[in-house]
C-alpha positions in Angstrom: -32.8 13.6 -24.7 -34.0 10.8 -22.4 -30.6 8.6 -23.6 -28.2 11.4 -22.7 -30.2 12.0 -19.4 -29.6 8.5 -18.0 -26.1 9.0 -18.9 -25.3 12.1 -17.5 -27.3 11.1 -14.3 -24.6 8.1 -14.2 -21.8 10.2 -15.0 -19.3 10.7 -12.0 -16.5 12.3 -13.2 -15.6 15.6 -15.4 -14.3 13.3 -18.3 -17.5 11.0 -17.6 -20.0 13.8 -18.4 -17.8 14.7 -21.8 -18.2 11.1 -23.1 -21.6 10.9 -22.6 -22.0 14.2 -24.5 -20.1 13.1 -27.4 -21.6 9.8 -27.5 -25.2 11.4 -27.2 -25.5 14.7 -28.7 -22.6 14.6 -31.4 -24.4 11.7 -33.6 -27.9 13.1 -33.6 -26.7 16.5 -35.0 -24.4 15.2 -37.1 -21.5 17.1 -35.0 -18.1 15.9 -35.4 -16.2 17.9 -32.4 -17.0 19.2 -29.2 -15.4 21.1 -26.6 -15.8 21.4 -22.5 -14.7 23.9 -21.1 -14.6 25.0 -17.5 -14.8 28.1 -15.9 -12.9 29.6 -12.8 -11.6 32.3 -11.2 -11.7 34.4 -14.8 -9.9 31.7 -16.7 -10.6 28.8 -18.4 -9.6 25.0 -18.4 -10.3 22.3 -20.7 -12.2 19.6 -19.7 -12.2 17.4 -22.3 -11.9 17.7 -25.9 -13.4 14.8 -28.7 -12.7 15.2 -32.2 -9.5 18.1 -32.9 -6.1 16.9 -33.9 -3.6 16.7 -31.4 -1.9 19.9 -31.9 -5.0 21.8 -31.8 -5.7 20.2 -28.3 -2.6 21.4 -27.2 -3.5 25.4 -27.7 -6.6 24.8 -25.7 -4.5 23.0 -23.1 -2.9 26.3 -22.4 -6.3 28.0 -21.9 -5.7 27.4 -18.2 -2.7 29.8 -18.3 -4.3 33.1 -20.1 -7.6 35.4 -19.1 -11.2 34.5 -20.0 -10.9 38.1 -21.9 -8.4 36.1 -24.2 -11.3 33.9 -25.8 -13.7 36.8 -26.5 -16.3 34.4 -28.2 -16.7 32.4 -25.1 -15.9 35.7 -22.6 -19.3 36.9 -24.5 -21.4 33.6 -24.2 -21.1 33.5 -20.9 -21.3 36.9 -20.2 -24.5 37.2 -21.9 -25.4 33.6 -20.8 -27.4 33.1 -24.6 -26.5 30.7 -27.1 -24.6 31.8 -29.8 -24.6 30.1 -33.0 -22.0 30.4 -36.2 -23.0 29.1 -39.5 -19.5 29.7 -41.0 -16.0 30.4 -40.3 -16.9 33.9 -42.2 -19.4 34.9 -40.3 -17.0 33.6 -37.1 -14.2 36.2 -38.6 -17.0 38.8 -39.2 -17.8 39.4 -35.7 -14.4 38.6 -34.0 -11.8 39.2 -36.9 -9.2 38.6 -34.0 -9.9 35.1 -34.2 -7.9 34.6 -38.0 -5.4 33.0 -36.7 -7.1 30.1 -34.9 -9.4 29.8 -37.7 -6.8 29.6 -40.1 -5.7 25.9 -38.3 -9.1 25.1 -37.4 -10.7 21.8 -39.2 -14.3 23.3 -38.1 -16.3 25.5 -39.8 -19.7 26.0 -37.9 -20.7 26.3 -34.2 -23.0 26.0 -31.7 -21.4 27.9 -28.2 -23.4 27.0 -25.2 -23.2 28.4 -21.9 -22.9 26.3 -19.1 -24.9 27.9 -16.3 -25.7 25.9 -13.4 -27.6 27.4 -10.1 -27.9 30.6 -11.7 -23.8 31.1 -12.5 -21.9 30.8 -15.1 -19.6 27.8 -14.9 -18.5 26.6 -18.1 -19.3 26.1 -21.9 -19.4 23.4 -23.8 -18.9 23.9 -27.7 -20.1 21.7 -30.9 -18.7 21.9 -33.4 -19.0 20.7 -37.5 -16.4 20.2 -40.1 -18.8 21.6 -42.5 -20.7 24.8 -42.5 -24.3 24.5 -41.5 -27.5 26.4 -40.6 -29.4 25.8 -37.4 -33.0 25.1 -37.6 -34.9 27.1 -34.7 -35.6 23.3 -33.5 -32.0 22.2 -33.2 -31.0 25.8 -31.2 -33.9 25.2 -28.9 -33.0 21.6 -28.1 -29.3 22.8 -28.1 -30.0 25.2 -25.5 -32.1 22.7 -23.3 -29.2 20.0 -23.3 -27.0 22.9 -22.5 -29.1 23.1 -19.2 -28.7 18.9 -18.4 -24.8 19.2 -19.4 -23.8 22.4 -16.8 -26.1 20.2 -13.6 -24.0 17.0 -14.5 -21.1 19.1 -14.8 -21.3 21.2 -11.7 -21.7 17.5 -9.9 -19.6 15.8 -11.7 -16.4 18.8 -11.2 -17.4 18.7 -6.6 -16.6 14.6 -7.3 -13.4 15.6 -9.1 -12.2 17.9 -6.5 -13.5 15.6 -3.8 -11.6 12.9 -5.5 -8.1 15.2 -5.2 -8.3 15.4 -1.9 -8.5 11.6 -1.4 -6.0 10.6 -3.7 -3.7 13.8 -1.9 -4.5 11.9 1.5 -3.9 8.7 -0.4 -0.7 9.7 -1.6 0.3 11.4 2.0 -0.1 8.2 4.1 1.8 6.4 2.0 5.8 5.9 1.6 7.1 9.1 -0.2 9.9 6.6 -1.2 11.2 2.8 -0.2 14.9 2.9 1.9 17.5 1.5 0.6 18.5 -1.1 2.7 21.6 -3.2 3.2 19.0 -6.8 2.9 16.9 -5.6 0.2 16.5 -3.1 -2.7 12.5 -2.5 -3.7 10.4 -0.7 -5.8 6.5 -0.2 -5.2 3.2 1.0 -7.0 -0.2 2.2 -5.7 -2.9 2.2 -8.8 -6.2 3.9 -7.4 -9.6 2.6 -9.1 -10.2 3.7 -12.5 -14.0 4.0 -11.8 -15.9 4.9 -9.2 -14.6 6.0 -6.0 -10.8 5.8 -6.7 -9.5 5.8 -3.5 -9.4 2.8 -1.5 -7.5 1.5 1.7 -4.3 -0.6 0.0 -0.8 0.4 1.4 2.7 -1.2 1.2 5.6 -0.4 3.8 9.5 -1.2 3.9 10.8 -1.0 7.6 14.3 -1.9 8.7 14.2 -4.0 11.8 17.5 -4.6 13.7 20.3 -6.7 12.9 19.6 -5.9 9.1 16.7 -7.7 9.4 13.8 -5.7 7.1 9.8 -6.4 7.0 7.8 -6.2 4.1 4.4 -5.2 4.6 1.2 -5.0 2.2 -2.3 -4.4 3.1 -6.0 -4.1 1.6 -8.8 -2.4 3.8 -12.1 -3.7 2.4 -13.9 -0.4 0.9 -13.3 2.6 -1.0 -13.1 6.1 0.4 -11.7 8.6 2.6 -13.0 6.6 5.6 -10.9 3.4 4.2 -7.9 5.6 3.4 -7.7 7.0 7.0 -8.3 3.7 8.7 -5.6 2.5 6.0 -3.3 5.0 7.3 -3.9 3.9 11.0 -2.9 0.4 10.5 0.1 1.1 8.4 1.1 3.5 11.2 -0.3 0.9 13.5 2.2 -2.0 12.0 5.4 0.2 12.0 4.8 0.6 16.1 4.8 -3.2 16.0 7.2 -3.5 13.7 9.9 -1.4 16.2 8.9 -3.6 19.3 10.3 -6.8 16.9 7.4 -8.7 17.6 6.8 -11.8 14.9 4.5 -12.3 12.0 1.8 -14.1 13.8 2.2 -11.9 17.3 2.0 -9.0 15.0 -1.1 -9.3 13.3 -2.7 -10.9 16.4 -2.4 -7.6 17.9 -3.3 -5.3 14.8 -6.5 -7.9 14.4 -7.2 -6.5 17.8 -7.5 -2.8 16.5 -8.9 -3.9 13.4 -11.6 -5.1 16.1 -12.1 -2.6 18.0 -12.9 -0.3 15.0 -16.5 -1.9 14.4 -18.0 -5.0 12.8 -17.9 -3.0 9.5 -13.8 -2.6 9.0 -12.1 -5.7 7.9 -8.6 -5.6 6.0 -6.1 -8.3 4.6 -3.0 -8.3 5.5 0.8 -9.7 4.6 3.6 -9.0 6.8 7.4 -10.4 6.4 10.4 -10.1 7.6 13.7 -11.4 5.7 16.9 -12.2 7.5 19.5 -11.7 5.7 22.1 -13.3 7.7 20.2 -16.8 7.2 18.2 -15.9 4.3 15.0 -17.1 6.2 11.7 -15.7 5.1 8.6 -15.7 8.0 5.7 -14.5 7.1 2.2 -14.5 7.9 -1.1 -14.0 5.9 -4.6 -12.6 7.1 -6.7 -13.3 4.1 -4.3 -12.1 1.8 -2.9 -13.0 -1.5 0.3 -15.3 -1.1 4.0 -13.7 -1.7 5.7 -15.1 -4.9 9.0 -15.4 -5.1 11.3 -15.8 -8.0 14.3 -17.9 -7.7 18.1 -16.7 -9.3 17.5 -19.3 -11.9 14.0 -17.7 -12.9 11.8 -20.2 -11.4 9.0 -18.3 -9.9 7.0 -19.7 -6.9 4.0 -19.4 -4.7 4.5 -21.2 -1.1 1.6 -23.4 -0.8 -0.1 -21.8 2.3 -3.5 -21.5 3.4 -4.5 -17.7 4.4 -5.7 -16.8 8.0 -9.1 -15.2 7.7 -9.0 -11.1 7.5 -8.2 -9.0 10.3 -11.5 -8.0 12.2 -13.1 -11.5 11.9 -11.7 -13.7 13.4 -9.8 -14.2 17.0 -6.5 -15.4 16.7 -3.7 -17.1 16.1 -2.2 -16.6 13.1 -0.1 -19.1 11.9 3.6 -18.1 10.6 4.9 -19.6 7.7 8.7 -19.8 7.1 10.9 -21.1 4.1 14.9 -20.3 3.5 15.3 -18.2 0.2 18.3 -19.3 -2.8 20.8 -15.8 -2.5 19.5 -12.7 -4.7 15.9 -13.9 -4.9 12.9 -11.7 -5.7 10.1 -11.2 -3.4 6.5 -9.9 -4.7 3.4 -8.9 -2.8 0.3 -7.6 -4.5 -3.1 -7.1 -3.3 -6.5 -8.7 -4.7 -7.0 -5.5 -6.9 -3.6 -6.2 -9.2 -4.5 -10.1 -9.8 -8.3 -9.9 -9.4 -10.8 -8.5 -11.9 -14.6 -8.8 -13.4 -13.2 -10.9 -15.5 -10.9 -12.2 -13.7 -10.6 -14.4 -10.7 -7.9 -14.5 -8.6 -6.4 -17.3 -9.6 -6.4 -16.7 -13.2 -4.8 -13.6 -11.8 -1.7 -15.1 -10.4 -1.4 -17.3 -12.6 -1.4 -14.3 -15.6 1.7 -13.1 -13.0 3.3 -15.9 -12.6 3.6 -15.9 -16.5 4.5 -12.0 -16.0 7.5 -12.5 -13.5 8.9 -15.9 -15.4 9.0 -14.3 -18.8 10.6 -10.9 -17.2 13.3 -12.9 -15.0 14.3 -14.8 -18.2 14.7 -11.6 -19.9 16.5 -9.6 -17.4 19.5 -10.0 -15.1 17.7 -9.5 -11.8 20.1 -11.0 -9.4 23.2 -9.7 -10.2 24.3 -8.5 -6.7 26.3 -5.3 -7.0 24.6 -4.4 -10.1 24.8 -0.3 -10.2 21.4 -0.3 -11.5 19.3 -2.2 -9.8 16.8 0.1 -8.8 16.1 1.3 -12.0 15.3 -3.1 -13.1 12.9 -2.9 -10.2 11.2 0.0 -11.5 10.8 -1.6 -14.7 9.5 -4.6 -13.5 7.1 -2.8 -12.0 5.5 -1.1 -14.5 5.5 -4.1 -16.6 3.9 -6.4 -14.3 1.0 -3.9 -13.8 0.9 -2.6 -17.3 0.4 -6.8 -18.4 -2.3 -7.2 -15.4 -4.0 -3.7 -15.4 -3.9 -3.1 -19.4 -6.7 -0.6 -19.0 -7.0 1.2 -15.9 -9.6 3.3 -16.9 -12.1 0.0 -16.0 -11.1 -0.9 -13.2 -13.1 -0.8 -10.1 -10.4 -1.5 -7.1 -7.1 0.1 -6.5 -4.1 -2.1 -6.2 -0.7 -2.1 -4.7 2.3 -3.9 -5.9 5.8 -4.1 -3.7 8.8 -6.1 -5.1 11.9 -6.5 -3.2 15.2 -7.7 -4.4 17.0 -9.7 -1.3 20.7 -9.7 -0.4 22.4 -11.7 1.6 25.2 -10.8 4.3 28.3 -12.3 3.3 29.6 -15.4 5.3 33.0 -13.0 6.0 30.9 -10.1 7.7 29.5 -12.2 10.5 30.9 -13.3 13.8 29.5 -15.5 16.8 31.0 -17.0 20.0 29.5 -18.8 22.3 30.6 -17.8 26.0 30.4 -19.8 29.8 27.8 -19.0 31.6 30.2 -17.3 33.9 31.7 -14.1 35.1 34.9 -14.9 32.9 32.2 -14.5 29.6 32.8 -10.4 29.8 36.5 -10.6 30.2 36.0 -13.2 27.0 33.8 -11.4 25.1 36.0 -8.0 25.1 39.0 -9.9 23.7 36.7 -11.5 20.8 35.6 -8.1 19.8 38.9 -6.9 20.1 40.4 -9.5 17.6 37.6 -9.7 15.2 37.5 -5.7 14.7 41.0 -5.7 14.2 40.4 -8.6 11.4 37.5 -6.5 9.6 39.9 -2.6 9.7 37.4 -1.4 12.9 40.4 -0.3 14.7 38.4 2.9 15.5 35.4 1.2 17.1 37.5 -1.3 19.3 37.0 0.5 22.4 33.4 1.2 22.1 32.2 -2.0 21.2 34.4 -3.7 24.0 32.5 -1.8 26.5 29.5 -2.4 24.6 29.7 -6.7 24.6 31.4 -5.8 28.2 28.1 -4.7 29.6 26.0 -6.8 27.7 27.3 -9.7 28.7 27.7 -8.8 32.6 24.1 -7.9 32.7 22.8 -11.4 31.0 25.8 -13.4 33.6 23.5 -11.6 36.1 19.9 -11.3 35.5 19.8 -13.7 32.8 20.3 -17.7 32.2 21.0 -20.2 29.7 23.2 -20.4 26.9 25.1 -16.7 26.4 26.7 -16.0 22.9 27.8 -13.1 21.1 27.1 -12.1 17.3 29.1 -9.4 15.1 27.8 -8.4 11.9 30.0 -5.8 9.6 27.4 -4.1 7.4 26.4 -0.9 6.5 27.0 -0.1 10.3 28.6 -2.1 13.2 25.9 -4.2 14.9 26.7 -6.4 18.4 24.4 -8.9 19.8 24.4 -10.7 22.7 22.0 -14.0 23.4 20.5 -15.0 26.5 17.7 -17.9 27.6 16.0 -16.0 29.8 12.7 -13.6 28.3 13.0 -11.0 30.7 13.0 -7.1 29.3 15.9 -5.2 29.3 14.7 -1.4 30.7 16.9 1.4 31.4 16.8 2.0 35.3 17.4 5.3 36.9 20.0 4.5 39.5 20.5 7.5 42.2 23.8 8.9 42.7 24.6 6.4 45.9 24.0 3.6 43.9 26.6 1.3 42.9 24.9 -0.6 39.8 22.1 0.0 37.5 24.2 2.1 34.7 24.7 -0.2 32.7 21.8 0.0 30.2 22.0 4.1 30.4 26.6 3.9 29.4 25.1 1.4 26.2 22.2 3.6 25.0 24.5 6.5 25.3 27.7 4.8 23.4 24.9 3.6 20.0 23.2 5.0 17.4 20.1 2.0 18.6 19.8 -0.4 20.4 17.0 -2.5 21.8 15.6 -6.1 22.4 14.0 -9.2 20.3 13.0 -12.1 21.3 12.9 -15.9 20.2 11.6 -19.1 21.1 14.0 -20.3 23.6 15.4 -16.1 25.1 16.1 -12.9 23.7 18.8 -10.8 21.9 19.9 -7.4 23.3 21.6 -5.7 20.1 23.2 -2.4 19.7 24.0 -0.4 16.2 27.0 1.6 15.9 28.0 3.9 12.9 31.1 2.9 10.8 34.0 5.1 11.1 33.6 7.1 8.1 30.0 7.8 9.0 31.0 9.8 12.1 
């Protein structure tokens, strides 16, 4: 009795408090099965079942779908709320002769049915059974009865943690990415594991956002803690970092500013943080780290590797800067970004734990064509990879006590044919210019259609940076998944959209280019800015 009281008392979940009842109760009885079973709403649910063959688990499975007035035994146990207790299966067919059939498949052959009442209502019963038959001593039904009391409280907590714990994980699941774009620089796949014990839900995300110019940023993140608390301050960083994210701002600016909300939330919150973006004109890869686990990236030729960076502390500790790292990337290489709760373990640190996926990633990479560029099926590889890396890292996740997140990306680069530039005098003949470049490249790539459009587009562009701009002016054309024109200044003055009044003879300019593209906007480098603008390809409009 003592023995299954400490367990139940440490039992959290519905499947918890069925383990420690078959571990505690079955032996000492010399019980070989037992069922759970839960009540609501006038049906029942299985809870857990330990010792019935599979196929037999499967009829009590659909319990869920019929009436409690279908299971008359257990209708009467709890209507009665009394033990009832069955020798053998012919004094089980004597009083319910309807239940032939089930007996007929049924390995058992004595019972003990106990209600499962718990602040003075019925919620459940739990059933023990034996594969031989058996009398019960008054001893054994008193003692029954009594563990019958301990196993409905444990229960009754134990199903308000489950449901509590659906809600998370539904919150979980809803600030998350229902799916990863498809994008024209990278093809990904992702995973969120929650915790196997304790409380499941925990603050790791992932994220995929295009950024202009084809340019995408791969984002993974870890708030420190488990709950609903962690999962809704999770969700205001993700949303936090896509705000960011559109304003093009860099690695390091980026997380210097969502270490500043991170702040602002209390000494209490701190969270890791990875964010990159790929370029997939130049294949350059900047990224930045606050306290996180490294990206790994695995080469075309299957070597795997892990930049050798040192992390920022974790956003809420420290003031910034961050530092960004950058490296250029071989074509078609892989990019992987975990969180501590994939590599890290009780019995494992972390760097046992990249080093187990490093192993992972080089054996899969050798075994499977990756980087095949149009390859048809890529997503589905992704997938697969995947599931293997967590299924060789997270082997049980029944033990573990941290979720994890896991985002791979496949990168592709921009052919050398689909990308333009010309670099223009800093003079009012760079307009004039830059509409006849446009004109003859589009023509080169079949954009007959868009000729016009994008003319006026460069047209304006231009003109604007000959007049409120300085420094070197160029133009850039990339032929993608849409038509994308980008004009380069020196000067790091914004670009807004000014409401000119009808006597005015400027100050349109701005409103004729948001009105001709899909997007536009502004980023910005070391030495001036880009103003770009996105255009759909003809057979888009």
């Amino acid at each position: 009795m003592s023995e299954l009281t400490a367990a139940l008392a440490e039992a959290l979940t519905s499947r918890d408090v069925v383990r420690a009842v078959a571990d505690h109760v079955l032996p000492p009885f010399g019980a070989d099965g037992l069922g759970v079973y839960a009540f609501e709403g006038y049906r029942m649910h299985v809870v857990g079942l330990v010792g019935y063959p599979q196929g037999y688990q499967g009829y009590w499975s659909r319990l869920r779908e019929l009436p409690l007035t279908s299971q008359p035994i257990i209708a009467d146990v709890l209507r009665a709320g009394t033990p009832l207790f069955v020798e053998t299966k012919a004094a089980l067919l004597r009083r319910y002769p309807e239940m032939v059939g089930l007996t007929a498949t049924s390995p058992k052959n004595a019972w003990a049915f106990l209600p499962l009442i718990a602040s003075g209502r019925a919620i459940g019963c739990c059933v023990v059974s034996f594969s031989r038959p058996r009398s019960f001593s008054e001893e054994e039904r008193t003692l029954l009865t009594a563990l019958s009391g301990l196993v409905a409280q444990a229960l009754e907590r134990a199903r308000l943690y489950d449901a509590e714990h659906v809600r998370a994980q539904e919150l979980q699941r809803g600030l998350l990415p229902r799916t990863l774009p498809g994008l024209p620089a990278v093809r990904a796949a992702a995973r969120y594991l929650p915790a196997g014990r304790g409380e499941a839900v925990g603050g790791d995300w992932y994220d995929l956002i295009p950024l202009s110019a084809d340019r995408v940023a791969m984002v993974i993140g870890d708030v420190m803690g488990h709950g609903i608390t962690e999962a809704a301050t999770m969700g205001r960083l993700r949303t936090a970092v896509r705000t960011l994210a559109d304003l093009e701002m860099p690695p390091d600016e980026l997380l210097s500013h969502l270490n500043d909300l991170v702040s602002d939330l209390g000494d209490d919150y701190y969270a890791t943080c990875l964010y990159a973006i790929f370029d997939p004109v130049t294949r350059i890869c900047r990224f930045s780290l606050a306290g996180h686990p490294p990206p790994v990236f695995v080469h075309p030729d299957g070597t795997v590797h892990i930049p050798d960076v040192a992390p920022d502390p974790p956003l809420g500790a420290v003031t910034p800067p961050f530092e960004t790292h950058e490296l250029r990337l071989p074509a078609e290489s892989l990019v992987v970004l975990c969180t501590d709760g994939l590599i890290e373990s009780a019995t494992r640190d972390a760097d046992q734990g990249l080093a187990q996926l490093l192993h992972t990633l080089a054996q899969a990479a050798a075994r499977t064509p990756y980087f095949q560029k149009d390859r048809d099926d890529d997503a589905g590889r992704l997938e697969e990879l995947c599931d293997t890396v967590t299924s060789v890292l997270l082997p049980d996740r029944e033990q573990t006590d941290d979720d994890a997140a896991l985002l791979i990306a496949h990168t592709r680069s921009t052919a050398t044919e689909d990308v333009a530039t010309c670099s223009f005098p800093h003079d009012p003949q760079a307009a004039w210019q830059a509409r006849e470049y446009v004109r003859k490249q589009l023509a080169a790539w079949g954009l007959d259609d868009l000729i016009i459009t994008t003319e006026l587009l460069a047209s304006e562009l231009v003109g604007n940076a000959i007049r409120h701009a300085k420094g070197p002016l160029s133009l850039r054309l990339l032929h993608s998944r849409s038509l994308i024109c980008e004009v380069y200044d020196g000067s790091l003055t914004t670009p807004r959209i000014r409401r000119a009044a009808y006597t005015d003879e400027g100050g349109r300019g701005l409103q004729l280019v948001a009105a001709l593209s899909r997007r536009w906007g502004a980023r910005y480098h070391h030495d001036g800015k880009c103003i770009w603008t996105e255009q759909g390809l003809p057979h888009e409009c």
